[in-house]
MDAnalysis code that builds the backbone (N, CA, C; Angstrom):
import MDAnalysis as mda
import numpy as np

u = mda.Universe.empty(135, n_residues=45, atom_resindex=np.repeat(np.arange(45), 3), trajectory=True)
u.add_TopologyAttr("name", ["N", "CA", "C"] * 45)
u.add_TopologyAttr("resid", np.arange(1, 46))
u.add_TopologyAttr("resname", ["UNK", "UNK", "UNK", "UNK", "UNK", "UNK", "UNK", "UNK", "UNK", "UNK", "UNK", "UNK", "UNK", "UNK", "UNK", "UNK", "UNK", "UNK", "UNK", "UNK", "UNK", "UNK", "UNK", "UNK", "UNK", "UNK", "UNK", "UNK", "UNK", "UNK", "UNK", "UNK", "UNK", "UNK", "UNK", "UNK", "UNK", "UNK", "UNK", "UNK", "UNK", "UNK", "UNK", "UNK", "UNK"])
u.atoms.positions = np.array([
    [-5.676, 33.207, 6.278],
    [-5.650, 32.217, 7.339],
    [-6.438, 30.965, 6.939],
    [-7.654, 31.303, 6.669],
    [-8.048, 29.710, 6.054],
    [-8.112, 29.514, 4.605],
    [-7.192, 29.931, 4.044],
    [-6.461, 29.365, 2.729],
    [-5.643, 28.470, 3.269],
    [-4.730, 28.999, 4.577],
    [-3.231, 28.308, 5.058],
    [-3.911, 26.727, 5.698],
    [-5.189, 27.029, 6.551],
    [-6.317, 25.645, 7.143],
    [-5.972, 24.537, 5.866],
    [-6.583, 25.050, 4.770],
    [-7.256, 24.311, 3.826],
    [-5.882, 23.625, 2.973],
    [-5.276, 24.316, 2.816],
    [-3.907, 24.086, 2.422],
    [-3.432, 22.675, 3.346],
    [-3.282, 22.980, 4.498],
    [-2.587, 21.813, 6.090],
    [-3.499, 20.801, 6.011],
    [-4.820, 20.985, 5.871],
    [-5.640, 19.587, 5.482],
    [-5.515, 18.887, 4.258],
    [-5.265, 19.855, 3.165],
    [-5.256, 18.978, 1.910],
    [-4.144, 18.051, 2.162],
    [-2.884, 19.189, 2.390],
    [-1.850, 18.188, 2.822],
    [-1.653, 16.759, 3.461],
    [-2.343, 17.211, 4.328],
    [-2.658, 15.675, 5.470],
    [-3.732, 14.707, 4.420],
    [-4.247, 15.228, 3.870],
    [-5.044, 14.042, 3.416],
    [-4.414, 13.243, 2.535],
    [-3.799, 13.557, 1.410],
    [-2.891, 13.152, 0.569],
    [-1.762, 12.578, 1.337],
    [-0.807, 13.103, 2.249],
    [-0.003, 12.049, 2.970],
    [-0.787, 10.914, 3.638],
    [-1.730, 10.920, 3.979],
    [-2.501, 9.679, 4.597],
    [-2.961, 8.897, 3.596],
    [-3.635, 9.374, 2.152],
    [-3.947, 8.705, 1.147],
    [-2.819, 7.594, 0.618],
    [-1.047, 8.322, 0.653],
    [-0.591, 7.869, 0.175],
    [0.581, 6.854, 0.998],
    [0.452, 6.540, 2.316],
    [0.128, 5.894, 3.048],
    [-0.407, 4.612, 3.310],
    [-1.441, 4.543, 3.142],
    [-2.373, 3.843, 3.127],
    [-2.213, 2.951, 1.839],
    [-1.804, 3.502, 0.324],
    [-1.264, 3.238, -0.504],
    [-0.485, 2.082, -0.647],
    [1.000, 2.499, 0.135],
    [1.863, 1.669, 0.474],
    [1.570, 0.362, 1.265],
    [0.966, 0.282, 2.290],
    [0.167, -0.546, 3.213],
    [-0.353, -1.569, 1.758],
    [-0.937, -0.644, 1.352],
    [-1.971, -2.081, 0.028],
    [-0.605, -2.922, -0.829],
    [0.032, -1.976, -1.087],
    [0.520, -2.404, -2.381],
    [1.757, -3.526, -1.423],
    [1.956, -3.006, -0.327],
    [3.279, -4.170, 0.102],
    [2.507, -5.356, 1.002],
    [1.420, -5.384, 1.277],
    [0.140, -6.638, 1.432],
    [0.300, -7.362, 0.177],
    [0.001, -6.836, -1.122],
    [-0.277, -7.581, -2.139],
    [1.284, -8.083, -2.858],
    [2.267, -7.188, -2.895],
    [3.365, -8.366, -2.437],
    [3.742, -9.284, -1.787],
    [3.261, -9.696, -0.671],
    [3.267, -10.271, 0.466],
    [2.414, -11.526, -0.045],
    [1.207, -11.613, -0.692],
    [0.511, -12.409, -0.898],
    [0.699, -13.009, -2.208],
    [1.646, -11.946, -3.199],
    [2.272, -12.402, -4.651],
    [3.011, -14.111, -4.480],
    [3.864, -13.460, -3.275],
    [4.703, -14.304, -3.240],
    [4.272, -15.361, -2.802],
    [3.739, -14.994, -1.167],
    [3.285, -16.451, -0.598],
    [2.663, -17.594, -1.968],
    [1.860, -16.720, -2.974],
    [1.210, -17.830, -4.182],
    [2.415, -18.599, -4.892],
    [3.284, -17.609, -5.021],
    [4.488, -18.014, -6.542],
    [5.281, -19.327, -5.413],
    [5.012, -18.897, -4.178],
    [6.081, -20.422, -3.283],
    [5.597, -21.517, -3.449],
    [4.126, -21.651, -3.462],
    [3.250, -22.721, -3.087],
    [3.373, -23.212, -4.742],
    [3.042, -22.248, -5.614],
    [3.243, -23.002, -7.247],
    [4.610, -23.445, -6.903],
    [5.918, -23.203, -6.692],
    [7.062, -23.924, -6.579],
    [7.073, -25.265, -5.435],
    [6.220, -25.298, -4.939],
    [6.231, -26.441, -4.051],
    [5.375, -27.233, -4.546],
    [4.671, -27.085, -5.471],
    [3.451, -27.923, -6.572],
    [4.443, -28.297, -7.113],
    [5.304, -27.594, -8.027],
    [5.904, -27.989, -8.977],
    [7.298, -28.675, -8.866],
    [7.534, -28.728, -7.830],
    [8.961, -29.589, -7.224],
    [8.667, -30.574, -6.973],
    [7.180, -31.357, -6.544],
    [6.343, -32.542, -6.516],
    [6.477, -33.855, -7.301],
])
């Protein structure tokens, strides 16, 4: 029984880890770009 506990938490932690993951990594796309527009609007100048 608390093998099966420890097991359902690890689980959850790792889906939340990887989660949270996604959240970062599609922010920092988000902010890739907003930069690469603004260099194209420098550079269309």
């Amino acid at each position: 029984m608390k093998n099966m506990i420890l097991l359902c938490l690890t689980v959850a932690l790792a889906a939340m880890l990887f989660a949270s993951g996604c959240n970062t990594v599609r922010g920092m796309g988000k902010d890739l770009e907003q930069g690469g527009k603004q260099l194209q609007d420098v550079s269309s100048r």
